[in-house]
C-alpha positions as CSV (number, residue, x, y, z in Angstrom):
1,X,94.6,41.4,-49.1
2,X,97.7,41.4,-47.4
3,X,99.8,44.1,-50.3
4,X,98.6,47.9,-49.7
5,X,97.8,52.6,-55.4
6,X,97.8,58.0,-54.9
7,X,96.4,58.0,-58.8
8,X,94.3,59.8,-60.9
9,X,93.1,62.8,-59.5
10,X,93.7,66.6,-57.9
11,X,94.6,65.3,-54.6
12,X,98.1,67.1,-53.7
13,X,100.6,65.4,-51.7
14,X,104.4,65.2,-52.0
15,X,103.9,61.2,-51.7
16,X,101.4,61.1,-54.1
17,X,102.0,60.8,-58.2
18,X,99.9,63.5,-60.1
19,X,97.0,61.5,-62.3
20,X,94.8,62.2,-65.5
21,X,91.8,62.7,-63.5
22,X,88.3,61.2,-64.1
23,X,86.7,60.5,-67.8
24,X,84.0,62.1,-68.4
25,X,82.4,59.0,-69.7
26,X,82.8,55.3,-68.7
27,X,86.3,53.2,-70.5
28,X,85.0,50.9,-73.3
29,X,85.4,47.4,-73.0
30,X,88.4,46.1,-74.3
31,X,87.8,43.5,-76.7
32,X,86.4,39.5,-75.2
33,X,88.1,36.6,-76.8
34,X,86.5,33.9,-78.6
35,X,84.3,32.2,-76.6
36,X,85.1,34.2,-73.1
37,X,81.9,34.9,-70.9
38,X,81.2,38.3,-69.3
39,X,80.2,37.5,-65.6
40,X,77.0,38.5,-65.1
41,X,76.2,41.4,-61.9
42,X,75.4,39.9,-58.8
43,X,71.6,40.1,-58.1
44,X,70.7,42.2,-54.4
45,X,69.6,39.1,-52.0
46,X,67.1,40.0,-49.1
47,X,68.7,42.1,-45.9
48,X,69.2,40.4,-43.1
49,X,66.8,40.8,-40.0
50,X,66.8,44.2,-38.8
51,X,68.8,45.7,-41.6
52,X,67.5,48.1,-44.4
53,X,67.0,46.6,-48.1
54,X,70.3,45.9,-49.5
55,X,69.9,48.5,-52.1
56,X,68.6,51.1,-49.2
57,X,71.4,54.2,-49.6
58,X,68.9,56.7,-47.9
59,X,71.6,57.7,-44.7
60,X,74.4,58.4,-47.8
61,X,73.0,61.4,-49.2
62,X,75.2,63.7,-47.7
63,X,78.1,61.8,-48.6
64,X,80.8,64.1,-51.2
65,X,83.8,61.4,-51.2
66,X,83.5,57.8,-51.8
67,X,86.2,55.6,-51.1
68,X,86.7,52.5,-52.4
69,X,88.6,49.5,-51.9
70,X,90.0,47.5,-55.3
71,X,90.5,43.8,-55.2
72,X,87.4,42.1,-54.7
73,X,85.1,45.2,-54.4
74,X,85.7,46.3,-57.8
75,X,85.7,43.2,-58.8
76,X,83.9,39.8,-58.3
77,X,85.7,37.9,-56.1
78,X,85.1,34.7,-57.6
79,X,87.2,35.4,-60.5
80,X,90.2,34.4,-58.2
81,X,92.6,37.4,-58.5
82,X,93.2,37.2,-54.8
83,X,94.1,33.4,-55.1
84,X,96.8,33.7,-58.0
85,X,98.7,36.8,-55.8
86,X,98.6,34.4,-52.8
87,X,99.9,31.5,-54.4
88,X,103.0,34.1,-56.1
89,X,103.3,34.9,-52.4
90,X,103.9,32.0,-50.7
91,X,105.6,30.7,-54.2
92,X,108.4,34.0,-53.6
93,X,108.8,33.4,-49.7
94,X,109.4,29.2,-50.4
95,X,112.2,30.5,-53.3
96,X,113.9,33.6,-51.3
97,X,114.0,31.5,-47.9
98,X,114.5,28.2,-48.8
99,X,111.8,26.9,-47.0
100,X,109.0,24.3,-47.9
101,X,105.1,25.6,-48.5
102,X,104.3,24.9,-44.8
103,X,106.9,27.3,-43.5
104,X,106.5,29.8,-46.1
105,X,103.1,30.4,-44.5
106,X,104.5,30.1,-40.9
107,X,106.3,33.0,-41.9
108,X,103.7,34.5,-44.0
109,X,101.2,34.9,-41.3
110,X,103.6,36.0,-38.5
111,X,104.5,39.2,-40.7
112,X,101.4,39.8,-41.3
113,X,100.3,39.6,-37.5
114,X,102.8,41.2,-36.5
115,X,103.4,44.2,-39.6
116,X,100.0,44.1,-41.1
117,X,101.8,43.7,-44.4
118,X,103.9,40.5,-45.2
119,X,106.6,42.8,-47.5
120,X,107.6,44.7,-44.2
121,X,108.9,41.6,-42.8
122,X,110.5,40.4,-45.6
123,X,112.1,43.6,-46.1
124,X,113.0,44.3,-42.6
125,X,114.3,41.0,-41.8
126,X,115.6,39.2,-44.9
127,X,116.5,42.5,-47.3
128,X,114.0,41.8,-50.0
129,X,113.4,45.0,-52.0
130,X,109.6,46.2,-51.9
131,X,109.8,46.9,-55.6
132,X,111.0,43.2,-56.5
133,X,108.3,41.6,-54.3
134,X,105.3,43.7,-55.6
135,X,105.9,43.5,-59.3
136,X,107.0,40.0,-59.0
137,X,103.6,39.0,-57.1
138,X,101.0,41.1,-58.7
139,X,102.1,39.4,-62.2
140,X,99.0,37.4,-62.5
141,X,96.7,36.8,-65.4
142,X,93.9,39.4,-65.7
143,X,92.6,37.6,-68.1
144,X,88.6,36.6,-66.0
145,X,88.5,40.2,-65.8
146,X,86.0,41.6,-67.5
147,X,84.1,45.4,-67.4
148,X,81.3,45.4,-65.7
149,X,78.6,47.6,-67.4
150,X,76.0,48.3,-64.3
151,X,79.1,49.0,-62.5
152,X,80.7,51.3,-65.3
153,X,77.3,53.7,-65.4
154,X,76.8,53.6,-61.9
155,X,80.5,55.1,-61.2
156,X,79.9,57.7,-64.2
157,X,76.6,58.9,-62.9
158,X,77.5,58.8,-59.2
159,X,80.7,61.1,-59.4
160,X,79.2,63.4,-62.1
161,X,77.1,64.4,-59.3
162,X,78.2,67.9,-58.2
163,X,81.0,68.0,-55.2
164,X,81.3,64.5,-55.4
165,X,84.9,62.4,-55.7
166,X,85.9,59.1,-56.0
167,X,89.2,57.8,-54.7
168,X,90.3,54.5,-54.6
169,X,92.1,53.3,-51.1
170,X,94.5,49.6,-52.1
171,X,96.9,47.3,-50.1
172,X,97.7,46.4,-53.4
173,X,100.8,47.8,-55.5
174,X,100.5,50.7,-57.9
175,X,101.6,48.4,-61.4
176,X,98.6,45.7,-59.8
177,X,96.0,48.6,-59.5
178,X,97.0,50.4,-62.9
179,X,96.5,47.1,-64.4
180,X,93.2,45.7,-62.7
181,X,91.7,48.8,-63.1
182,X,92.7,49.4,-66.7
183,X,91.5,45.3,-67.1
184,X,88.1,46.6,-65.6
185,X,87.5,49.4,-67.9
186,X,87.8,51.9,-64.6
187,X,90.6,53.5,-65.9
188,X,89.3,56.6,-65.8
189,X,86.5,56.3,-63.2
190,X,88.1,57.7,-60.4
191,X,89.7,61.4,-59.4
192,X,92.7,59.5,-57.0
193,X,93.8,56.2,-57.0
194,X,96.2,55.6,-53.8
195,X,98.4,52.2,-53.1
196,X,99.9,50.6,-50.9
197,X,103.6,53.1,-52.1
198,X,101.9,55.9,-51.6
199,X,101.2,55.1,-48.1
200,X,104.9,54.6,-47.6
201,X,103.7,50.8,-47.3
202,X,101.6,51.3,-44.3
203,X,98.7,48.7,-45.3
204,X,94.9,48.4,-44.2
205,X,93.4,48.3,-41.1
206,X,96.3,50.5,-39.7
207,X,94.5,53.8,-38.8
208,X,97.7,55.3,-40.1
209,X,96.7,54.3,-43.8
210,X,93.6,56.0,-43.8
211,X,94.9,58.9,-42.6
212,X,97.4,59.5,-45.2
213,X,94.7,58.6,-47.9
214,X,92.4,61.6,-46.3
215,X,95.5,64.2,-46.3
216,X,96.4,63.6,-49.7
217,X,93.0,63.5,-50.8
218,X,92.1,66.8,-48.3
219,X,88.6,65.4,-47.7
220,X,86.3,65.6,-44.5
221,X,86.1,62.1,-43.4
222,X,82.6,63.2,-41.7
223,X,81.8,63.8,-45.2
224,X,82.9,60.6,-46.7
225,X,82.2,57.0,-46.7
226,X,84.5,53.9,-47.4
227,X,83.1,50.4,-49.2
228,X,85.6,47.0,-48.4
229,X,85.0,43.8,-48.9
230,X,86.8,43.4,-45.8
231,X,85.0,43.8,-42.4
232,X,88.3,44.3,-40.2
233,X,89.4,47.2,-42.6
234,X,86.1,49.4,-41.8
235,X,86.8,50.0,-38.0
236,X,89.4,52.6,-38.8
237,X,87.3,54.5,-41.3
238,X,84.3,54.3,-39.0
239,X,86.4,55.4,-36.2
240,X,87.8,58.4,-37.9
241,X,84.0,59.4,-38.6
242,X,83.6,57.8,-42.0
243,X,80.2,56.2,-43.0
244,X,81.0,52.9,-44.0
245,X,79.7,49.9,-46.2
246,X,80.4,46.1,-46.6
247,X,80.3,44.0,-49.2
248,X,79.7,40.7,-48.4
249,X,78.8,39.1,-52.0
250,X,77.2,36.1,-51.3
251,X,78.3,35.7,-47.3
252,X,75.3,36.0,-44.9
253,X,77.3,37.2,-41.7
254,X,75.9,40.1,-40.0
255,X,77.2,43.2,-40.7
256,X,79.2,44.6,-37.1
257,X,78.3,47.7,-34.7
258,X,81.3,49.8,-37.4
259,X,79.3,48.9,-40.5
260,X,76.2,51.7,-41.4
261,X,75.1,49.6,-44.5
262,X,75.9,45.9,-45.3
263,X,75.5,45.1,-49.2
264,X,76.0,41.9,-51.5
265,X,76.5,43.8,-54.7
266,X,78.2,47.1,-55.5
267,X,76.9,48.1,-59.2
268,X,72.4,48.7,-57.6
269,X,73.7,49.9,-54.3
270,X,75.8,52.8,-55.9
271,X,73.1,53.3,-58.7
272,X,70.2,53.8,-55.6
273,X,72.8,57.0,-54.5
274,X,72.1,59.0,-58.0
């Protein structure tokens, strides 16, 4: 995702909003309406050549802080979350610019080579306020979203493991991660919850991100580990001395030399750490 939410948690930092802190127990499910289907979890395919079972989380065990990326990690991403906030993307750039859908991405993807974060160039170079953009293209319907169980117990049970945190790391905007998370019935699941604001919009893979994610959340990065559903947002993390995991769902690519553990479903790989 191209749009980088601190949260819920102890973590102090002047750029970061205090938070609730972690439930003790996983949120309930919000109510399903008539005739909605819960997506079922995943089930753990073989691991590739060479690679440990999927499930394996034996080289994690000294691990205190997990960090975790939101939109399609938390989340299946076949629900098509990522596909709406595009489409408000391009659908914003077409309206503020004048321009037809063909140069809306022209200018799309030259921000985002060049920035890492399309809202920098729209901001820089056209005046559009960061505020507008973000609540204007995270305004999706959540309604797909559904809590996951498997993944609900497994988050309770891995952080009420003693000295362990959970923090989530986003591109996305704080009202987005409030909501997806709330949606999710992760509400209170995690101790920090850090956007793409509270990185004074400095987005994924830019080193600078993480690092203003491990001051305000004052952890060892030796002593944490990162999971991202994108591969070109682990170097950084692996690079600052994080241990770091993939999540490929369903894609069969081989995981890359800055990848410890490649997995294809979150809920049994974080259930094998407790």
């Amino acid at each position: 995702m191209d749009i980088p939410s601190p949260g819920r948690g102890q973590a102090a930092n002047r750029d970061a909003r205090p938070s609730q802190g972690r439930s003790s127990a996983p949120s309930a499910a919000p109510a399903t309406e008539p005739g909605a289907q819960r997506g079922a979890a995943p089930t753990p395919g073989p691991a590739l050549a060479g690679e440990p079972p999927i499930d394996d989380a034996s080289r994690f065990g000294d691990v205190e802080t997990w960090v975790f990326d939101m939109d399609n990690t938390l989340y299946p991403a076949g629900l098509g979350l990522m596909q709406q906030i595009n489409a408000r993307i391009a659908e914003f750039i077409m309206r503020e610019l004048g321009v037809d859908r063909a140069r809306a991405q022209d200018v799309r993807n030259r921000y985002y080579r060049r920035y890492g974060i399309t809202l920098t160039g729209l901001a820089r170079h056209h005046g559009v306020l960061p505020e507008r953009f973000l609540n204007e293209v995270h305004d999706i319907d959540l309604s797909a979203l559904r809590p996951d169980p498997a993944l609900q117990q497994a988050l309770a049970r891995l952080g009420a493991m003693p000295g362990r945190r959970l923090v989530v790391h986003t591109n996305a905007a704080r009202v987005h991660a409030d909501r997806v998370l709330s949606q999710a019935g992760l509400a209170g699941a995690f101790d920090a919850v850090y956007a793409i604001e509270d990185k004074d919009f400095t987005p994924k893979p830019r080193p600078e991100a993480y690092m203003r994610v491990i001051d305000a959340a004052a952890f060892a990065p030796t002593r944490a580990a990162m999971i991202e559903d994108t591969l070109a947002n682990l170097k950084a993390p692996k690079d600052l001395g994080m241990g770091t995991v993939w999540l490929t769902g369903e894609t069969r690519q081989a995981a890359d030399a800055h990848v410890d553990r490649r997995i294809d479903a979150l809920a049994p790989f974080l259930a094998a750490l407790t």
